[in-house]
N, C-alpha and C positions, 0 to 999 in steps of 0.2 A: 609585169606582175600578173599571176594566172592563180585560179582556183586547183589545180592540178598535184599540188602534195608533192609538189620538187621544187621548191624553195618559192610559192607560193604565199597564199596570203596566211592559211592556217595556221600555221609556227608562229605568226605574229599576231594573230589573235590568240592565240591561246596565249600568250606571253604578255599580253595587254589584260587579258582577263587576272591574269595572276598578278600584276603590277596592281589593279584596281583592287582586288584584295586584298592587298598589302596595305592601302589605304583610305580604309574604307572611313576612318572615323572624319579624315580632312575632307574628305569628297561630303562627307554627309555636313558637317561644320559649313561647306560653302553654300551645300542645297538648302539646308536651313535657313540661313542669315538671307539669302539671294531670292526665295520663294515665301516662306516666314511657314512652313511646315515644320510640327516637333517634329526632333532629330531623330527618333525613332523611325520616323515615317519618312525620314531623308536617308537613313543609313536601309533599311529597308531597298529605297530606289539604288544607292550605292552598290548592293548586293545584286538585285537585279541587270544591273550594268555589267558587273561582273559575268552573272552568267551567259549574257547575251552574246557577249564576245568570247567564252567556253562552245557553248554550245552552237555559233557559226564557222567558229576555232575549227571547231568538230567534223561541220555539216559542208565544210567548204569543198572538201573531194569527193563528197558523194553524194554530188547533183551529175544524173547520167543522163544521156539520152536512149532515145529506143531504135531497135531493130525494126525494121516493119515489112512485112510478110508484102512480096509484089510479084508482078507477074514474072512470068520465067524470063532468066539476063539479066535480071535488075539484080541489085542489093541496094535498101534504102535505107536511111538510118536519121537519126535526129543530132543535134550540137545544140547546148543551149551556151550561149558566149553573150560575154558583158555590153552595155549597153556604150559605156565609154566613159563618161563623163554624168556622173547624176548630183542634183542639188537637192539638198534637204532642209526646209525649211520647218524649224521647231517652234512650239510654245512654249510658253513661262509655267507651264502648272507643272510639267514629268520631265524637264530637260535630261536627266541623264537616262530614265527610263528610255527615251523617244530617241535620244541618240543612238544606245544597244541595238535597238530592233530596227531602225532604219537604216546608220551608217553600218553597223553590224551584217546586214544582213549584204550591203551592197559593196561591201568591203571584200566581203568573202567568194563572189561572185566576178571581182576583177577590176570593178570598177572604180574611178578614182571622184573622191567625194569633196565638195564643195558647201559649207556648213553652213547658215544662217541662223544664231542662235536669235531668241528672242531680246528685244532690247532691256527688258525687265530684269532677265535673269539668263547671264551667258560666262559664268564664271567659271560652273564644272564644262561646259564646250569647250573653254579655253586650257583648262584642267586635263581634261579629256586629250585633246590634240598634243599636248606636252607628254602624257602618257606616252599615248601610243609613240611619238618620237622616239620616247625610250626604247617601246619595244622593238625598235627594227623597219615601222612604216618609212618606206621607202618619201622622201621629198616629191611633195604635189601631188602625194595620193589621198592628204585630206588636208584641207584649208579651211579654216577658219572665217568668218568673213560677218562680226560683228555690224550691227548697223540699224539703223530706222526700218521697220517695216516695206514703209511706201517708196525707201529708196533702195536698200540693199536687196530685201525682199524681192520688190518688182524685179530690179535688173538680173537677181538671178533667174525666177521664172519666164521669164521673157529672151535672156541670152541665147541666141544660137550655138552657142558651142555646148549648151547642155541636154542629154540626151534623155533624160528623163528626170520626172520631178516628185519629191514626196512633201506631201504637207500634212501637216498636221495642225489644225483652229478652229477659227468660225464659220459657219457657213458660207457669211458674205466675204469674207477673205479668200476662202478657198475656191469659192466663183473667179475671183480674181486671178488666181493663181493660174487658174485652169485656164483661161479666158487668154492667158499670155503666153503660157504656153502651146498653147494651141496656134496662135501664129507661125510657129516652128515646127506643128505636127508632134509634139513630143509627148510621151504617156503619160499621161499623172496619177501618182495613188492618194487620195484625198480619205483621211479622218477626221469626221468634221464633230459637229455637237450629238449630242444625245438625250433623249429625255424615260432614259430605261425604267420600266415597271419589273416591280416581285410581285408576283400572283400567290398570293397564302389563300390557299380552300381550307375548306375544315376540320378535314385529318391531317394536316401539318404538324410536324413536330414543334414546337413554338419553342422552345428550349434549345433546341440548334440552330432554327432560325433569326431567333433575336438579335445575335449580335452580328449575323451580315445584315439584318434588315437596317439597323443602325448605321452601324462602321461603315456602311455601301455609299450613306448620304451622308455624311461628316466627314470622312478621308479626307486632306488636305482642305481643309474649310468647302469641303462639296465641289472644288474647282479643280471634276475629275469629268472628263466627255462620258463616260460610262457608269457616273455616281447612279445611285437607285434610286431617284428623286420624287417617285411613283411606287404606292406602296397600295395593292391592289388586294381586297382581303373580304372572304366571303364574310355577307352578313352576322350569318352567326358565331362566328367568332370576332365581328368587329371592334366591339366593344371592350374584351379580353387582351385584342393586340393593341389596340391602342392604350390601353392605361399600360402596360408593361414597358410597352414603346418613352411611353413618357417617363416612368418613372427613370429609364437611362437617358433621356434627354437632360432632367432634374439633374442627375447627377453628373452631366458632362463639367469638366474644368477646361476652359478658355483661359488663354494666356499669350507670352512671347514663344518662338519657335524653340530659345535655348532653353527654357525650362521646362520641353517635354511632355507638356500636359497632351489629351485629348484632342485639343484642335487649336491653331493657330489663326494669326492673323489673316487678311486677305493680301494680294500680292501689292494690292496699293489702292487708294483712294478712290480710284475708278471705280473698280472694283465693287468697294465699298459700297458706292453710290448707288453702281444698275442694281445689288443684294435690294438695297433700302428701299430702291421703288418698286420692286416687286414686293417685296413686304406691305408698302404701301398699297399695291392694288388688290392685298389679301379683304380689307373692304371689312364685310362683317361675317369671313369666314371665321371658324370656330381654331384659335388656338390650342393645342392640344397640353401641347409645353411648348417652354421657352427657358435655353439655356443663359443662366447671366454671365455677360462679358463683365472685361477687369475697366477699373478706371483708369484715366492716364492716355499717354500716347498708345498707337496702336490702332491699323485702319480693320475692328475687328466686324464682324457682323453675328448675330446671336441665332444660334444652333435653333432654327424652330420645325415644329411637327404640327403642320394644319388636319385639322378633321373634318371628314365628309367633303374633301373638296369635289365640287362638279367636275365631270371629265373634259368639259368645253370651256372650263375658266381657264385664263392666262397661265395662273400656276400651276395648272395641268397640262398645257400643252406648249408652252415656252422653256428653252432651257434658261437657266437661274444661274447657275453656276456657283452654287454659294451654300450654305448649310442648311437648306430648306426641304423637308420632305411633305409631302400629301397625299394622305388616307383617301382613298376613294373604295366604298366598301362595292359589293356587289352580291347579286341573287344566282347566277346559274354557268356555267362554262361559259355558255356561248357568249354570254353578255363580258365574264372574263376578258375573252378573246377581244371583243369590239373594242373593249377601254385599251386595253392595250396593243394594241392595234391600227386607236385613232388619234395618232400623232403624226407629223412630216418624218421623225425620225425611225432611224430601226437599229442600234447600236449593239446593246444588249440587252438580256432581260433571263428573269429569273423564276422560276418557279418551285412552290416547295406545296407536296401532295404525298403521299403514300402509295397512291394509285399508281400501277404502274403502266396502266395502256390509258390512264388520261395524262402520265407522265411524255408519253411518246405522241399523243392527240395535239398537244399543247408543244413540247417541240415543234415537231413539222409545222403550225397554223403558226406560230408566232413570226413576224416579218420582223425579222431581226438577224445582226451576225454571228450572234454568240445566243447560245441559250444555257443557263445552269441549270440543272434538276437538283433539288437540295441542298444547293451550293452556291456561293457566288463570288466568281473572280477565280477561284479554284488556287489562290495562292499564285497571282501574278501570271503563270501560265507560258513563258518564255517558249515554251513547244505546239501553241494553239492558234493555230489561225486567227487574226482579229482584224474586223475591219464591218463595216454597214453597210446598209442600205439606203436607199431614198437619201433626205437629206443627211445622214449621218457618211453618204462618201460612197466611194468605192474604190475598188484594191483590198490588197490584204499584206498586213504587217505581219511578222512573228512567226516560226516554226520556218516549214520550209518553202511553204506557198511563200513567202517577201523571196526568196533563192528565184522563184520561177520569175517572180515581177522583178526581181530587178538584171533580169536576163532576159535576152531573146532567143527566139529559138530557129533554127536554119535544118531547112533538109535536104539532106543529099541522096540523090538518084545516081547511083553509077549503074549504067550498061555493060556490060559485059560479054555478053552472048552467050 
């Protein structure tokens, strides 16, 4: 099986994207009930899935290598060819997003993939893998391979017969990951946590930016690596964003996954749990709002918005993973810059300003993978490099940088005379 557009991997990606198309409402029905995300927000990923496997579909015949200018006799050129064998180990919050950009991308590149879904929620992997069957994926070009974390997990990252490894979780997971890998010398692309600030200054549009500042940290009940959990906003308008901020907190609706509302459940009790002790170490910060949950079953946690959180408390510098945002206002750029800035992670981050050389000041300074100006998330972004720094990992998923990672590259020197 070859990247090369003569009966390669492309015709079956592009034919697995259109089979997932076909079915987007069952794929979204299993993300839901499987993760407890309204189905909106699961048919959303199901679309995503789709393009991923479109757009590697695509991109599969045209990763090149280069010519490179040498001295006289020579002609030297570059190959990027598959790695062989890669294993991908996914979470429970985006599994069929994290499938597209991972398996998707190493798919297309030649390589044959080995699945680890998470034990929480592996039903679209299983979904997924019977697809692509359909489509034409050649037998043992992608295996499935359900199981416990600390057993299937390990033995994959740890396995010799794999040549490179993508993960995607916690930080302390991903240590692991890496750690066993490394035994075997193999690369690993780790996406680990995040704890992304939006930077609102004063001449912000506040009416465009409202509902990413929101939807950034609710999405999936906040149990997103790149949620907007830090909400950074010059003094003078702190006061303004914050009551606005609230008033769509007030009106969030919590519920079950199948009926769609605003934000669902958490993926399970655990879950539940580490949400409520950080709530509890909110102590006697200032609640801004708080959305109320339904009564009844359901391991939900309540959509809250802290105000004036210090930059040095837990809730500003621990990832939460759960529907919790904090206000932390500020006096001047450069102080901007420190708060966000003074976290172990660097995933993504956001800024919304008019200015357009403190828009590109604030790019460049921000230590992070992704920066938006205006914008955030840019509508999923299936063409955009993604991936962090410091503890949020290294590597890059999505677009055509995951082509180069999940490829090596070989140079050939021919002499000639």
């Amino acid at each position: 099986m070859g990247a090369d557009g003569t009966g390669g991997t492309w015709p079956i990606l592009t034919r697995l994207g259109d089979l997932v198309r076909a079915r987007l409402d069952w794929l979204a029905e299993l993300e839901a009930l499987d993760v407890g995300k309204p189905l909106t927000q699961a048919r959303n990923d199901a679309v995503a899935l789709a393009r991923y496997c479109e757009f590697y579909g695509g991109a599969a015949d045209k990763v090149h290598g280069q010519t490179i200018p040498y001295l006289d006799g020579y002609t030297v050129y570059t190959l990027r060819q598959p790695h062989g064998v890669t294993g991908h180990i996914i979470p429970w919050n985006y599994p069929m997003q994290i499938i597209g950009r991972s398996v998707g991308a190493a798919l297309a590149m030649g390589n044959a993939c080995v699945l680890k879904p998470a034990e929480e929620a592996c039903m679209t992997a299983l979904a997924f893998a019977w697809l692509a069957e359909q489509a034409g994926l050649p037998p043992g070009a992608l295996n499935v391979v359900p199981g416990l974390g600390a057993e299937a997990g390990a033995a994959l990252a740890g396995h010799p017969g794999i040549q490179h490894v993508s993960f995607t979780g916690s930080v302390a997971t991903g240590s692991t990951v890496q750690t066993l890998a490394a035994r075997n010398v193999v690369p690993v692309t780790l996406e680990l946590g995040g704890k992304s600030p939006q930077v609102v200054f004063d001449d912000a549009d506040l009416d465009a930016a409202l509902p990413f500042l929101v939807n950034a940290g609710i999405q999936n009940a906040g149990q997103t690596c790149s949620a907007s959990s830090r909400v950074l906003v010059h003094r003078d308008l702190h006061e303004t964003l914050r009551d606005r901020m609230a008033e769509r907190y007030a009106a969030l609706q919590v519920g079950p996954a199948m009926a769609d509302l605003d934000v669902g459940p958490m993926i399970s009790a655990r879950q539940q749990g580490i949400v409520s002790g950080f709530l509890t170490q909110a102590g006697d910060l200032t609640i801004a709002a708080q959305a109320r949950i339904p009564d009844g079953p359901g391991h939900y946690a309540p959509p809250t918005l802290l105000d004036n959180v210090p930059p040095d408390h837990p809730l500003a510098q621990q990832e939460i993973f759960g529907p919790v945002q904090a206000i932390i206002p500020f006096d001047s750029e450069e102080e901007a810059l420190r708060i966000a800035n003074g976290t172990d992670y660097g995933l993504v981050a956001g800024v919304w300003t008019r200015d357009g050389a403190r828009q590109m000041r604030m790019a460049r300074a921000l230590h992070s993978g992704q920066v938006y100006i205006n914008n955030y998330g840019a509508g999923g972004g299936v063409e955009l490099p993604f991936g962090g720094i410091g503890k949020s990992g290294h590597g890059r998923e999505k677009g055509f940088e995951a082509l180069y990672g999940f490829s090596s590259l070989k140079t050939v020197a021919a002499y000639h005379g």
